[in-house]
VEXDREN-2710 file (C-alpha; in Angstrom, 1 decimal):
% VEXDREN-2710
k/r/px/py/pz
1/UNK/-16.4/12.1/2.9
2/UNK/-12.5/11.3/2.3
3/UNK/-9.9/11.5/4.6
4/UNK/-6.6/13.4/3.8
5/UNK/-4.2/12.9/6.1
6/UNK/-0.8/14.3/7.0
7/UNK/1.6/13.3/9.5
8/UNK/0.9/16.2/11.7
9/UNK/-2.7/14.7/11.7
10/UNK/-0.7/11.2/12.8
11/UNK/1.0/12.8/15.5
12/UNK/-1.9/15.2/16.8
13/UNK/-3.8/11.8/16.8
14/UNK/-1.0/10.0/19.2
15/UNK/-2.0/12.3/22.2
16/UNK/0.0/15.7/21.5
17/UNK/-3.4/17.3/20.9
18/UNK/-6.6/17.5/18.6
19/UNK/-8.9/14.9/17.9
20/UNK/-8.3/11.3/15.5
21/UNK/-10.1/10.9/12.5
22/UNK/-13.4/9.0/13.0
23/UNK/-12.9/6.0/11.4
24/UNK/-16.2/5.7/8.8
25/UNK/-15.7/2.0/7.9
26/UNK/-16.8/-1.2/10.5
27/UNK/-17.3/-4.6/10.3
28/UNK/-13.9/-5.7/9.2
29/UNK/-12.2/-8.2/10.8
30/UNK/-10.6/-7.9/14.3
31/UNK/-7.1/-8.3/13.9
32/UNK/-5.9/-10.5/16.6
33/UNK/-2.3/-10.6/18.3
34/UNK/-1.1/-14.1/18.7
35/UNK/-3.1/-15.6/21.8
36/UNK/-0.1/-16.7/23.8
37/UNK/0.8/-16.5/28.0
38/UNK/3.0/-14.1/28.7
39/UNK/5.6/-14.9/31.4
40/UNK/7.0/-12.7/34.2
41/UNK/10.5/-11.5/33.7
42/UNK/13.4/-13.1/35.6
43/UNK/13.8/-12.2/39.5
44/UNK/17.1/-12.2/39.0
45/UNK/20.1/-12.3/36.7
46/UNK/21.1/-10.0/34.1
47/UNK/19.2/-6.9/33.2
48/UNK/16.4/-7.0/30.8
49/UNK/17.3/-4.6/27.5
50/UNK/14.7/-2.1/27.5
51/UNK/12.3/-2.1/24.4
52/UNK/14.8/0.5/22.4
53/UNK/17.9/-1.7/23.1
54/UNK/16.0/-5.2/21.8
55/UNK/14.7/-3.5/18.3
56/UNK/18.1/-1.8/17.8
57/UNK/20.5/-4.9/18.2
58/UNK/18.6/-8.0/19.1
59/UNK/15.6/-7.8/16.5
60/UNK/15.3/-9.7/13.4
61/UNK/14.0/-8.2/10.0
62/UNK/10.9/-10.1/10.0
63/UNK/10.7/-9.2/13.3
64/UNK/11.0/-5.4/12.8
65/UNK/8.3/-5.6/10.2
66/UNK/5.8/-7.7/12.9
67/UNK/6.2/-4.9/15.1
68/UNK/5.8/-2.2/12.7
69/UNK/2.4/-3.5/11.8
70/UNK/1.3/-3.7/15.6
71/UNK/2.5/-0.2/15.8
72/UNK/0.7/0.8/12.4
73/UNK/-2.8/-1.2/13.8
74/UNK/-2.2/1.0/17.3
75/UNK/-2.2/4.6/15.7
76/UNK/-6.6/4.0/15.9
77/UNK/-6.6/5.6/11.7
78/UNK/-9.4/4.7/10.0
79/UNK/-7.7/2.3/7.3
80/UNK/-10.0/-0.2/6.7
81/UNK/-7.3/-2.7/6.2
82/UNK/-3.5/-3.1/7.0
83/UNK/-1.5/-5.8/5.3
84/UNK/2.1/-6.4/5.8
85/UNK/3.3/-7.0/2.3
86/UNK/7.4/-7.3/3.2
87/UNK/9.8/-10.2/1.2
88/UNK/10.3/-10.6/-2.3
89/UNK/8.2/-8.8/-4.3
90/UNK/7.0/-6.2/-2.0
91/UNK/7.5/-3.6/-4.8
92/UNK/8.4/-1.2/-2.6
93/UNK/6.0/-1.6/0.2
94/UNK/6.6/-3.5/3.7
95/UNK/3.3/-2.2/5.4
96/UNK/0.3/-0.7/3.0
97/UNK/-2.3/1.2/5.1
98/UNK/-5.8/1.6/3.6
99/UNK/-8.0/4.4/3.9
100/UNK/-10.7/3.1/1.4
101/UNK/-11.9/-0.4/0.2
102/UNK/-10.0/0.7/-3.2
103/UNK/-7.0/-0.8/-1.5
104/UNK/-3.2/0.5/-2.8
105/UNK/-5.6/1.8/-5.8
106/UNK/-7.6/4.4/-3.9
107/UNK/-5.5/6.5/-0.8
108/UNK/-3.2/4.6/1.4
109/UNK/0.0/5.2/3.4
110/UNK/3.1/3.1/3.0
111/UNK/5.3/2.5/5.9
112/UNK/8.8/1.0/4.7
113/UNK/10.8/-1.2/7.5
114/UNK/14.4/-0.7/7.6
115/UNK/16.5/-2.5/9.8
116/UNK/20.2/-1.6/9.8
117/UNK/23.2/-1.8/12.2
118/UNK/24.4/1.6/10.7
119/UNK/22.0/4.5/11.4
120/UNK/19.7/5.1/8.0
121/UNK/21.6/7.4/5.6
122/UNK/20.3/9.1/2.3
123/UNK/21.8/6.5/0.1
124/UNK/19.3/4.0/2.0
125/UNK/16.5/6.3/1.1
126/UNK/17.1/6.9/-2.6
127/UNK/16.7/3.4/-3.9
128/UNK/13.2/2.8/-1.5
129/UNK/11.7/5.9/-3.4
130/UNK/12.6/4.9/-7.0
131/UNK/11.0/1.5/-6.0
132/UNK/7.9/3.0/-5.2
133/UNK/7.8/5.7/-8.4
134/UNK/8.6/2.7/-10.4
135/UNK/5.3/1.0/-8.9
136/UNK/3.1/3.4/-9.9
137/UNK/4.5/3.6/-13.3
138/UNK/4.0/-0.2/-14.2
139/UNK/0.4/-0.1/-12.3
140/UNK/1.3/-1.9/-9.4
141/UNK/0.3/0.6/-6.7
142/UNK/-1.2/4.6/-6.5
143/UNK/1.5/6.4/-5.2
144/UNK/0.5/6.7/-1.2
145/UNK/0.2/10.0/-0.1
146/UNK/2.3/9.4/3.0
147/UNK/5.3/7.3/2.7
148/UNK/7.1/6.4/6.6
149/UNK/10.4/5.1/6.6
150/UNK/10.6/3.2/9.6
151/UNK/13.8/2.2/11.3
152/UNK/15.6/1.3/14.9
153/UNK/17.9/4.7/13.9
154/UNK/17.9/7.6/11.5
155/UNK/20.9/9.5/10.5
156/UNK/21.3/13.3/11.3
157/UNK/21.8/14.0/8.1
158/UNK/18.5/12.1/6.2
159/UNK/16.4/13.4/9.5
160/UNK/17.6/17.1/8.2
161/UNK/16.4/16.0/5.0
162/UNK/13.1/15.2/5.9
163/UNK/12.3/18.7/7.6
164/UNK/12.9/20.1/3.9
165/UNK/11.5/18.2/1.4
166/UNK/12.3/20.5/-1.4
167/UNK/16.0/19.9/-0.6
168/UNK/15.2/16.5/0.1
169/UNK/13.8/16.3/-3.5
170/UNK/17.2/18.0/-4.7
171/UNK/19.3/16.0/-3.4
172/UNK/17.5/12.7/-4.8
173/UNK/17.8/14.1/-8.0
174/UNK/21.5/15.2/-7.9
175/UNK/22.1/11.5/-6.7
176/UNK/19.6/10.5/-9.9
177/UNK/21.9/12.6/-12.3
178/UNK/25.1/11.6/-11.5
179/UNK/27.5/9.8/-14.0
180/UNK/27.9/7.0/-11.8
181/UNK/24.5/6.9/-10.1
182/UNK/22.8/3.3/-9.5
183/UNK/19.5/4.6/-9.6
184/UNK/17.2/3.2/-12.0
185/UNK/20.1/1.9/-14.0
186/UNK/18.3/-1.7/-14.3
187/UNK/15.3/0.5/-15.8
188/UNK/14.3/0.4/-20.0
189/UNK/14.6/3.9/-21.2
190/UNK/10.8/4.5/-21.0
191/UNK/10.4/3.5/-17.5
192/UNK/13.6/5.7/-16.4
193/UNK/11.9/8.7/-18.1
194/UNK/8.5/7.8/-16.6
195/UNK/10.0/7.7/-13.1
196/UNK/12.1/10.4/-13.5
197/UNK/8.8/12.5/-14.6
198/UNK/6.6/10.9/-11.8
199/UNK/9.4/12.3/-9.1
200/UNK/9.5/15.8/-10.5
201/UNK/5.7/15.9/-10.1
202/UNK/5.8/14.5/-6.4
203/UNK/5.9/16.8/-3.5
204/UNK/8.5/14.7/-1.2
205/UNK/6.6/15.9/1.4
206/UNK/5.2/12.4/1.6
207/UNK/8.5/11.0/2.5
208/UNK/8.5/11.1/6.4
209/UNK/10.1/9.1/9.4
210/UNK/8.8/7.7/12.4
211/UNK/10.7/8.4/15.5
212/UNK/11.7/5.5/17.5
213/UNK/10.2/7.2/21.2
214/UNK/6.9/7.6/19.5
215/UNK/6.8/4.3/18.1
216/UNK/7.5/2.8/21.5
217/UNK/5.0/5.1/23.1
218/UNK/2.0/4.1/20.8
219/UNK/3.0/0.7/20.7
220/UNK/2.5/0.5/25.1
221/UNK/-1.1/1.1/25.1
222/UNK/-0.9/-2.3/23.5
223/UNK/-1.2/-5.9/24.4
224/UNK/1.2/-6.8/22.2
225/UNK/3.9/-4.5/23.8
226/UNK/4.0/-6.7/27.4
227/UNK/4.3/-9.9/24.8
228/UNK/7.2/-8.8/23.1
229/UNK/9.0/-6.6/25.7
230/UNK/8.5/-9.0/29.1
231/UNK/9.4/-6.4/31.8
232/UNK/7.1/-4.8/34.7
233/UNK/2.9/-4.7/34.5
234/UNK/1.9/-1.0/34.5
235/UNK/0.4/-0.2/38.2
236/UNK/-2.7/-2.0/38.6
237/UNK/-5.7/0.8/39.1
238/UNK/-7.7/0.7/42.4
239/UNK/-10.8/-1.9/42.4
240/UNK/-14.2/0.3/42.3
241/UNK/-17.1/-0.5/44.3
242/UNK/-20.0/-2.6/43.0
243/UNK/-22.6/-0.7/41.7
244/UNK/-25.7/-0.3/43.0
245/UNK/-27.9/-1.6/40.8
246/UNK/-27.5/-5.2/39.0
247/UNK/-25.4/-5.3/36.2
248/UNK/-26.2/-7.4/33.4
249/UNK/-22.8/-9.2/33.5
250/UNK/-23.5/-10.3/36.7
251/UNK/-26.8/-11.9/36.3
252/UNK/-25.9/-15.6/36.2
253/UNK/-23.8/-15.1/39.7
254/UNK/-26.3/-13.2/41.7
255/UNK/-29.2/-15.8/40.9
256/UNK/-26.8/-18.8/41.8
257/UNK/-26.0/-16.9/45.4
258/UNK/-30.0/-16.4/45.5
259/UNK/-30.3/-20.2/45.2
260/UNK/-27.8/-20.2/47.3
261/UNK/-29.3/-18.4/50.1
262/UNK/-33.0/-19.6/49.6
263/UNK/-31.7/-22.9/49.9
264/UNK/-30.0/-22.2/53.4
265/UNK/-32.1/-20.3/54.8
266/UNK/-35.7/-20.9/53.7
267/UNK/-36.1/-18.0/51.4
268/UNK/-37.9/-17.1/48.5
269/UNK/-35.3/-14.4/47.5
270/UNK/-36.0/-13.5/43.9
271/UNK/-33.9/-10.1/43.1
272/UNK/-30.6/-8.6/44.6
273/UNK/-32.5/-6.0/46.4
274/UNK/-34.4/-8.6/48.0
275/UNK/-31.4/-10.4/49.1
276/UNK/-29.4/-7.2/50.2
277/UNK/-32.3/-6.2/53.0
278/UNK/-32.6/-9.8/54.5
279/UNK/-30.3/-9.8/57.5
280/UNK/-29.1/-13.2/57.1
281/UNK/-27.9/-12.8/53.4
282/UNK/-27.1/-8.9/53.1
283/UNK/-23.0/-9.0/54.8
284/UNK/-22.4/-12.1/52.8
285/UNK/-23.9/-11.3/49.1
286/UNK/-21.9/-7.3/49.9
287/UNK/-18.6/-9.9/50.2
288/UNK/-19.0/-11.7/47.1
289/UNK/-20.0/-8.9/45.2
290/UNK/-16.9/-6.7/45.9
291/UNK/-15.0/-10.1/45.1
292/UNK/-16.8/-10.2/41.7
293/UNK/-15.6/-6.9/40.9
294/UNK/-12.2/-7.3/41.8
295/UNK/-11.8/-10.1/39.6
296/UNK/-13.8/-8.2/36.9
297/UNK/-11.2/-5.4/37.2
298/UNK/-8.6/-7.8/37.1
299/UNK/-9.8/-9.5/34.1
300/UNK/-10.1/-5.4/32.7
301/UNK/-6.5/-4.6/33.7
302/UNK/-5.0/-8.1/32.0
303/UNK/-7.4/-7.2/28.5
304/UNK/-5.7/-4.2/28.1
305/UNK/-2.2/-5.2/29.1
306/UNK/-1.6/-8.5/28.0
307/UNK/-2.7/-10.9/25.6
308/UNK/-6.0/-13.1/26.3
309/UNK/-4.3/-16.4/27.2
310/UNK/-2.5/-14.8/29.9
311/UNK/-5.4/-14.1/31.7
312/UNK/-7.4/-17.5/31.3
313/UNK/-4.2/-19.4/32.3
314/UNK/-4.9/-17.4/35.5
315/UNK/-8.5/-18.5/35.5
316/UNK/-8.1/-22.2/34.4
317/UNK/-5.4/-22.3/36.7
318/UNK/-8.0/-21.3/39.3
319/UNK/-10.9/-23.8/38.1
320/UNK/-8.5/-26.9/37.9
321/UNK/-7.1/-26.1/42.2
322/UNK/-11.4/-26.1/43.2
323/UNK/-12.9/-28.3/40.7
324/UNK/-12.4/-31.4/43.0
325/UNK/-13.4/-29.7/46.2
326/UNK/-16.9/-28.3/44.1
327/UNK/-17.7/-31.8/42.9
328/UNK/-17.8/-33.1/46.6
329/UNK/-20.5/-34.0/48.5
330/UNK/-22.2/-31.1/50.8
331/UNK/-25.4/-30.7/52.7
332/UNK/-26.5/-27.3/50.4
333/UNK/-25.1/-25.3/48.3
334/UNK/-23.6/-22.9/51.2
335/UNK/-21.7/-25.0/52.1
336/UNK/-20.1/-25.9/48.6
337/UNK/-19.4/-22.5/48.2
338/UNK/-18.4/-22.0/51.4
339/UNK/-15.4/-24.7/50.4
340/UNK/-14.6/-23.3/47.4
341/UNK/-13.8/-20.1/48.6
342/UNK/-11.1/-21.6/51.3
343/UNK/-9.8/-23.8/48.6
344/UNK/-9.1/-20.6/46.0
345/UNK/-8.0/-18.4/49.0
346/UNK/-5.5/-21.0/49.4
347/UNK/-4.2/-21.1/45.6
348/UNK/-1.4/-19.9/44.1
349/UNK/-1.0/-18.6/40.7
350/UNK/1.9/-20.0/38.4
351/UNK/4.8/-17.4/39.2
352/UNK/5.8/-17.8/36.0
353/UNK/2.5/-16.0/34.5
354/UNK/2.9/-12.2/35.0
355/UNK/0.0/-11.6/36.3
356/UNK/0.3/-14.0/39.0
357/UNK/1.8/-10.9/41.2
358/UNK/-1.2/-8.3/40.9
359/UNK/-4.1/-11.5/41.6
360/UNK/-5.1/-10.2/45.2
361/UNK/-7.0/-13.1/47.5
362/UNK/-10.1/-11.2/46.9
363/UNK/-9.7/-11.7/43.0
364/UNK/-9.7/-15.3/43.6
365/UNK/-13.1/-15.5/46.0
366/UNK/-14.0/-13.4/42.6
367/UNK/-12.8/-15.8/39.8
368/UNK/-15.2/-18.7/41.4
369/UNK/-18.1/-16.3/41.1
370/UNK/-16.8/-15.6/37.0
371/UNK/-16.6/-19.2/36.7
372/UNK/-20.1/-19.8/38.4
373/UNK/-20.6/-17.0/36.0
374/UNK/-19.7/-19.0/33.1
375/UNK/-21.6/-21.9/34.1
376/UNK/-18.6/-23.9/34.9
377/UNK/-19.1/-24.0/39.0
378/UNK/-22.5/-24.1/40.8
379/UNK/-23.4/-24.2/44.1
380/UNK/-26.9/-25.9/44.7
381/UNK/-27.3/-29.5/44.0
382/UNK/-30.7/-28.5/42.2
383/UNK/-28.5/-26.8/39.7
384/UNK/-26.7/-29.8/38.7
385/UNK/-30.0/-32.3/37.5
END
């Protein structure tokens, strides 16, 4: 099966209706977004530039192209790879998007970052579409068959442009024709003739923008919007109920509370259903359980809002406050526990970590059950030999 793709299909794909391509390839690579803490914005001071004010006049050009690519990885296309290729060199490609393991030889999109002061005119256009002609005639590249200009602004006049490509197309080559043109003039005579032949053949269909409200759109359902644009978490979704039933993921933490329990108590507690008819263990394991899923929703909300590190500053932040009161010395592992609990109740996130302000006291009574999760708390001495 091959894919071929139009940028109607890209924005039908972004939500406005119809269903994404399927992508057919796996087990590439992951691509990863740098693993750093992000930090909540100021309290006070001046205000924050929204996202559209920071890529229009406080961006860089490598950083335009960074976010491109993290807005190119969000639009969930099945190109099995996407490589920045900006600088010198880049033959007229900033971002090549892959549909097949041919690479820029078999179908790919090119999405070309320009970052101006000035709004993009025509005159920025022309020279980025001889570059890429010129590729395919000395072999470089295919020609993609989408081609995305990408920039903070585009002029009225190139956006009219783009909704008629055959104009589009005429106008490129009345700029081409002209006595005084500096297209292709650094071009041998064979090359100029080769490009000038490739363009006639193209449908400039192919040549289409990005608009800036879109971008920003796809790139928010990222994590690495909330690391480049510090401002406000999204609302934090209610906490669900525990399920009934045992969930794998919480295996390690029930059997430690069933230690727990047998060891207070005098039990022989062996499953969760066990332990949730006893009347001496049933209020307490409902407690932990609802705290375990708090912080397992918080640790849901932070994975798709912010970057790993944020989150397991919030949780190593957490183990360092108890680790001194769990290594003390207790009668059982009740009362360990017990201790613990009081002790992260009593914490306080770094304020300077933005999710420090959505961590509810609950998610901390939670985060000592993900740690004993984790095997980095326990509770019963018989644990520790």
């Amino acid at each position: 099966m091959r894919y071929y793709l139009t940028w109607r299909d890209m924005a039908e794909a972004s939500g406005a209706g119809g269903d994404a391509p399927v992508p057919i390839f796996e087990g590439f690579p992951e691509r990863k977004s740098p693993d750093v803490v992000v930090l909540a914005p100021r309290m006070q001071g001046a205000r924050l530039p929204t996202p559209e004010e920071f890529l229009r006049y406080g961006c860089k050009e490598d950083e335009w192209e960074d976010f491109t690519a993290e807005w190119v990885h969000a639009l969930e296309y099945p190109y099995v790879r996407v490589q920045r290729m900006g600088g010198a060199g880049d033959k007229g490609a900033d971002i090549a998007a892959c549909l097949t393991l041919e690479g820029t030889e078999g179908e790919w999109h090119c999405y070309q970052c320009k970052h101006y002061s000035a709004a993009l005119r025509p005159s920025d256009a022309w020279p980025e579409m001889v570059k890429i002609f010129l590729a395919k005639v000395r072999g470089d590249y295919e020609l993609p068959t989408l081609y995305v200009f990408v920039a903070p602004k585009i002029g009225i006049t190139l956006e009219r442009l783009f909704l008629k490509p055959k104009a589009m197309k005429a106008k490129f080559f009345e700029e081409w024709n002209k006595e005084r043109s500096t297209l292709g003039t650094d071009l041998s005579a064979e090359e100029r003739a080769a490009v000038e032949e490739l363009a006639q053949d193209t449908e400039f269909s192919m040549f289409q923008p990005a608009a800036m409200k879109w971008i920003l759109e796809m790139h928010s359902k990222t994590p690495d919007h909330v690391r480049r644009f510090p401002q406000q978490l999204p609302a934090r979704p209610d906490v669900e109920q525990p399920p009934a039933e045992q969930a794998a993921n919480e295996a390690v933490f029930v059997r430690k509370l069933l230690d727990v329990y047998n060891e207070k108590h005098g039990l022989t507690l062996q499953t969760l259903q066990e332990a949730r008819d006893h009347q001496k263990t049933k209020e307490h394991l409902i407690l932990q359980r609802e705290a375990f899923y708090s912080a397992e929703a918080l640790r849901v909300f932070a994975r798709e809002s912010v970057p790993p590190a944020t989150y397991r500053a919030i949780e190593n932040d957490l183990y360092h406050a108890v680790y001194d009161v769990a290594d003390g010395p207790y009668n059982d592992g009740y009362e360990r526990l017990r201790q613990v609990l009081i002790a992260a109740s009593s914490h306080h996130p770094n304020p300077a970590n933005i999710l420090a302000a959505v961590v509810t006291g609950l998610d901390k009574k939670g985060l000592c059950h993900h740690l004993a999760n984790d095997h980095r708390l326990t509770w019963c001495k018989r644990e520790e030999e």
